[in-house]
Each structure stands twice: as structure tokens, then as C-alpha cells.
N, C-alpha and C positions, 0 to 999 in steps of 0.2 A: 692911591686908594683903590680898592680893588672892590666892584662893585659885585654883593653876594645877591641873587635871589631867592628868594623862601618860597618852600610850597604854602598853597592857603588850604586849605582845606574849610569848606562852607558848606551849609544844606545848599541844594536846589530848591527853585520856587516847585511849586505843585505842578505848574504847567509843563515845565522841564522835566520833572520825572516822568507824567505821564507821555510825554514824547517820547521819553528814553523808553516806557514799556510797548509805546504803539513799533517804534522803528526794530527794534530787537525780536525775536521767535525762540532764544534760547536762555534755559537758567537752570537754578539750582535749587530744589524743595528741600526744606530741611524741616524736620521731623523728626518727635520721639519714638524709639521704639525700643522697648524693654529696659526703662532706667538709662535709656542714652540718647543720642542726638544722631542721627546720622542724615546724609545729603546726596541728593541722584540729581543727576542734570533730567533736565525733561523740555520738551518743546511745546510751547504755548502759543494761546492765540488772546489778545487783552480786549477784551470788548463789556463797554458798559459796566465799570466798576468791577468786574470780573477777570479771572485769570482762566481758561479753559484750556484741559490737557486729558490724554487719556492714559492708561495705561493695560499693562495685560492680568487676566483675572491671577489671583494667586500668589500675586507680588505682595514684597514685604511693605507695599502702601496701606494695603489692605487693613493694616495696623491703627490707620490712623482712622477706623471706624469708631476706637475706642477711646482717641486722643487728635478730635478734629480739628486741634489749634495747630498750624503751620506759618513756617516764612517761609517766601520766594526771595532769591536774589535776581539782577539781572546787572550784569557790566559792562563797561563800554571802555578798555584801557588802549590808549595812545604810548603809554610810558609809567616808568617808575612813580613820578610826580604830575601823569595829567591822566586821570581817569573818574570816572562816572559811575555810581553806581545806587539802584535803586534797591529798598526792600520794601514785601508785601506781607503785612501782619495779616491773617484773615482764619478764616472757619472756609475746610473740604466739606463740598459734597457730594456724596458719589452719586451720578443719574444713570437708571437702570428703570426700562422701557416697561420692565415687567412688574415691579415692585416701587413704584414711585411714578412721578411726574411722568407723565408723557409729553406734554410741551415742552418743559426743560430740556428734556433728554433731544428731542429735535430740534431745540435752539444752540444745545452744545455741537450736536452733528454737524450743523448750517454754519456753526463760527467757526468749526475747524477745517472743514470742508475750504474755506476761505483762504484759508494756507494752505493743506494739501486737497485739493477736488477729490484726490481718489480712496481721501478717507472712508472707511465703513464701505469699500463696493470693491466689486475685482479686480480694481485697478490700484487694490490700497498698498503703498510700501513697506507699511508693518502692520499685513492683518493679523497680528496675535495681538497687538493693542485695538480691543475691543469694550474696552469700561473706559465711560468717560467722564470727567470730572469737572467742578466748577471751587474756585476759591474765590468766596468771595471776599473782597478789600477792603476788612475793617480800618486798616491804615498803612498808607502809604509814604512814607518819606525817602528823599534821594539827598547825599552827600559826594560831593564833587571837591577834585583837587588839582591845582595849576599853579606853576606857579606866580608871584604877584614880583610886585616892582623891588 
């Protein structure tokens, strides 16, 4: 008898995704933009039911001034049949120092500062991303795959 194994495929508990978004910096936004879908990777920082990312003025995010509803992905693959992966339903918001919040816009600096220090200063590694943004996490679920016995 030849013993087969199956992948399982399950949600993650809530605890486990949010681990998988604390441990990871990199994913995927996907977003409508003129009657379609499209997705950019971007590097985030997860703090406090939020997702914080910046980007450069003029990019085709900008888009999503009109169409604030996004997902993020974030994955964690070992193999064909053992991988992790979270998404994040939520509402962008873009923080600009001059026209909105000023506390916000310094709490987004301060959390992303926390991954790269040299964000926003002369030491920053892509000073053209200069708009920075917050999603916040209307919902969150993660599905995970291994296989079982």
C-alpha cells in the first residue's frame, strides 16, 4: 500500500497572520485602476492594525485617491504545498504634512523610520518616495498549506 499525502489547505488563527505581517516588509497592493486590477510590490512597516508604505508623487497609486478600497498580500512559500499567505482588506490613506494631519503624517515617518532610519533625511535609499501612506485593516485573514498525514 503506498501511503499518499494531501495538501491541507486551512485559514490561519488571527494570531498567526498577524505574525506572518509583523515578521515579513514585503508585498503586493493590488488596486483598481481604470476598470482593472493591477498589483506593485511595495515595502511596508505593520504597526497597530495598520499597514504603512510610501510611495513617489505621481505614481499610478495616486489613483486610488478615487478608489480608496485595496488588498495587500504578503507570503511566506517553503514549497509547492507548504506556504503562508496573508491578505489585508482595508481603506488608503494618503498623509501629507501640508493638507491633512500632521500627527499622522509623523507617526507614519516614525514607523517607517523603524525599517529604514534613513527614511525622509539624506540618508534615505529612495528619496523619490516621499508621500506616505497608511492602510488601514478593515480585515485581515491568512490561509496556510502543508501537507497532512
Amino acid at each position: 500500500m503506498t501511503n499518499h499525502r494531501r495538501a491541507e489547505i486551512s485559514e490561519m488563527p488571527p494570531g498567526e497572520s498577524l505574525a506572518l505581517l509583523e515578521r515579513n516588509h514585503v508585498g503586493r497592493l493590488a488596486f483598481t485602476l481604470h476598470d482593472r486590477v493591477d498589483i506593485e510590490p511595495m515595502s511596508y512597516v505593520h504597526d497597530d492594525g495598520s499597514l504603512y508604505m510610501r510611495t513617489s508623487l505621481g505614481t499610478k497609486l495616486e489613483t486610488v485617491h478615487h478608489h480608496p478600497f485595496v488588498a495587500f498580500e504578503v507570503g511566506e512559500i517553503e514549497g509547492r504545498f507548504d506556504w503562508r499567505s496573508v491578505v489585508v482588506h482595508g481603506t488608503i490613506y494618503f498623509l501629507d504634512p501640508m493638507h491633512g494631519d500632521r500627527t499622522a503624517y509623523e507617526r507614519a515617518v516614525t514607523v517607517l523610520r523603524s525599517l529604514d532610519p534613513g527614511a525622509f533625511t539624506g540618508e534615505d535609499a529612495a528619496p523619490h518616495r516621499q508621500s506616505p501612506f497608511r492602510i488601514y485593516a478593515n480585515e485581515i485573514s491568512g490561509r496556510r498549506s502543508r501537507f497532512g498525514s
